[in-house]
N, C-alpha and C positions, 0 to 999 in steps of 0.2 A: 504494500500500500504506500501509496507516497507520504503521508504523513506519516508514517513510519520512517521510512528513506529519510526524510526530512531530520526527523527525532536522530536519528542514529549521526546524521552527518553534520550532526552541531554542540561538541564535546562540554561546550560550557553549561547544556542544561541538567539544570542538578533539582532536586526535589527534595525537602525534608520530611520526611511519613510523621513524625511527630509534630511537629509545626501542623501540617496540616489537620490533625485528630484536634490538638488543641485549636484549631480554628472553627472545627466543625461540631465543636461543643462548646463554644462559645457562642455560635449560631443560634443552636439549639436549647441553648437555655436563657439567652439573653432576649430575648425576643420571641416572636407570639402573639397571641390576644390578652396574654397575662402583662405585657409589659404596656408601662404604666405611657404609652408616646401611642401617637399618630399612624396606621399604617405607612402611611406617604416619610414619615419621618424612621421607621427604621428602615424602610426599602434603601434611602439613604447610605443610612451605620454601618447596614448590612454589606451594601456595594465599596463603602471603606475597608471595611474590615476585611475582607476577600480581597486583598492587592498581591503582585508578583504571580507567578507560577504556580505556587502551592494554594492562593487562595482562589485561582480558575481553575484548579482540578477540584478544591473544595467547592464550587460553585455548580460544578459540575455531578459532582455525588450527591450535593441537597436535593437535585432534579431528579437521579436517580432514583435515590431513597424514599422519595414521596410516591414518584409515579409505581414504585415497584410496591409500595405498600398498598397504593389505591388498588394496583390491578389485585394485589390478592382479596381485597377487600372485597372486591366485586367477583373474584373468584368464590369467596363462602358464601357472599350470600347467594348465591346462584345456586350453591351446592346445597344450602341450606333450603332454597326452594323447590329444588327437585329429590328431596328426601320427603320433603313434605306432601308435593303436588305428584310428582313422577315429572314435572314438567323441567327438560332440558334447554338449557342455555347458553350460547356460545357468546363467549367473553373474549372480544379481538381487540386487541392495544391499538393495532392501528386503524381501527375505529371503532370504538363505542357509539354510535349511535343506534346501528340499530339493538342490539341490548336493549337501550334505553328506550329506544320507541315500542318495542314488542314486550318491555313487565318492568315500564318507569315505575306506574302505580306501586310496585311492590320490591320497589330498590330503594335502598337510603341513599342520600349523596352525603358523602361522609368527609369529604375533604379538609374538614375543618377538625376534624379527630381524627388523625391517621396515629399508628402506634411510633413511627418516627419521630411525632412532636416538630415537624414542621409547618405553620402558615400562610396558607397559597399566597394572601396579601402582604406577606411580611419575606419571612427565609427563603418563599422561592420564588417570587418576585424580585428579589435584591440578586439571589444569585441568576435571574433569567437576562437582567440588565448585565450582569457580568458579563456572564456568555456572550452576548449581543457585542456589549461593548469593546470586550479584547479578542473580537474573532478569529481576525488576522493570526492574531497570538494561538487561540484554541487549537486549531490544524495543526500549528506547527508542535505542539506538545503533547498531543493526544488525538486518538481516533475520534472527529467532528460527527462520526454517523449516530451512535446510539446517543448524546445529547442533543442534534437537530432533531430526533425521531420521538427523545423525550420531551422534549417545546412543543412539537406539536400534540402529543399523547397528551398536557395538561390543557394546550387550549382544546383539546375535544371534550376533556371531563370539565374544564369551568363553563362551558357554555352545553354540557349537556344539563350543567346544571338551572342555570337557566329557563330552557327548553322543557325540562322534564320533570323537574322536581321542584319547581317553585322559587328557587332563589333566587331572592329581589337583586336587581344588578344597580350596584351602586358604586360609586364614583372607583373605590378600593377594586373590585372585580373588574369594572369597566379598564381600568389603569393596569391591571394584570394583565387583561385581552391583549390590549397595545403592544405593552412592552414582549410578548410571547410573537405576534406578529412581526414586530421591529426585529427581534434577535432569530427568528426562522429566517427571514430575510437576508440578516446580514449573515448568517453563517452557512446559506447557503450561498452567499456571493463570495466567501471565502474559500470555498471547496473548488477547486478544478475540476471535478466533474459528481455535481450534487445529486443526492438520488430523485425518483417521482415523487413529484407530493403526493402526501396520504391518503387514502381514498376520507377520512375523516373531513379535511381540511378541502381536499375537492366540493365533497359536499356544502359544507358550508361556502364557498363562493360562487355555489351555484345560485345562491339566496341574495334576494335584495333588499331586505327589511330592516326597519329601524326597529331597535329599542327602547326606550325608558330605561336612564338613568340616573338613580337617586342619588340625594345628600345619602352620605350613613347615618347620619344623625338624626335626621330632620324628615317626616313623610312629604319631602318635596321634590319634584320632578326638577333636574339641574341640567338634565343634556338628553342625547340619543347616541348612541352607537349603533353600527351597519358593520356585523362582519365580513361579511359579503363584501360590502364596499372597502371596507381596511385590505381585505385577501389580495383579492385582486390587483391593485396595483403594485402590491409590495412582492406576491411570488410570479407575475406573469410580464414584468417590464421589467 
């Protein structure tokens, strides 16, 4: 692979596995919905605190860790359904949707309790702007496929959530969307030859609709978001 090639042909990158554990439990315990600040203001901290090499592969495992806990999550309950029902479920990472269109009613969207202790608007929103933002950098120190593939795995579960489970899309979700678009974007403009988009995220730009988007605080409509319209120009120009 050439990012490999790459890795290999440039002696000064060095990595510390300790550094980066203590970065990645600083992550995780400093921030959250328990930490006493702003979404908007630790996506911030968080994008600090993740600097050099070590904290773009930590930014890169917060993405990991999350989506690989959502999918098992949606693996039990599935299993949990069809012990119950006899009714079987196929749970495809590279798109949830239909899952979610064929037994939304009887799935939790659970994103905001994963057992990793990551939150979508805080730890991995902070590390999705990393990614995005030291792309350039990502390629060249690690395999760019399984992190472009998890960017979009979580915009397909925040906007399934949306779609299927009721949750109100407000400014903090809406600013996840973005930033998860912006760094699919930018890292596949980094890649020399980037894979198909997902059939998830095809989906959605096949959609032209707006949403409602709220204060989080406040029961007030403040904007609209159009995934469809964001898609589009950021993976097809």
């Amino acid at each position: 692979m050439r990012w490999l090639q790459r890795l290999l042909g440039k002696k000064q990158v060095e990595f510390d596995s300790a550094r980066q554990e203590a970065l990645l439990q600083d992550a995780r315990h400093r921030f959250g919905a328990r930490a006493q600040i702003r979404f908007p203001d630790q996506v911030d901290a968080v994008t600090r605190l993740l600097d050099g090499d070590d904290g773009l592969l930590v930014a890169a495992r917060i993405v990991r860790e999350f989506t690989d806990d959502a999918h098992a999550d949606l693996l039990g309950q599935a299993a949990e359904l069809y012990r119950r029902t006899g009714y079987r479920l196929l749970v495809d990472r590279r798109n949830y949707r239909p899952l979610w269109r064929e037994a939304g009613s009887q799935l939790r969207w659970s994103l905001f309790g994963l057992r990793c202790g990551f939150h979508p608007y805080a730890q991995v929103a902070g590390a999705v702007a990393v990614l995005g933002e030291r792309a350039d950098r990502l390629v060249r120190v690690t395999d760019p496929f399984p992190p472009l593939a998890q960017v979009f795995e979580v915009l397909d579960l925040n906007a399934n959530g949306w779609d299927h489970s009721r949750v109100r899309v407000d400014t903090d979700a809406a600013a996840l969307a973005n930033r998860l678009i912006a760094t699919a974007r930018d890292i596949r403009a980094a890649m020399d030859d980037p894979p198909p988009i997902p059939p998830s995220a095809r989906e959605m730009m096949r959609r032209n609709n707006s949403v409602h988007v709220y204060d989080p605080h406040l029961d007030r409509v403040v904007g609209t978001i159009n995934l469809g319209g964001e898609l589009r120009p950021a993976l097809l120009t």
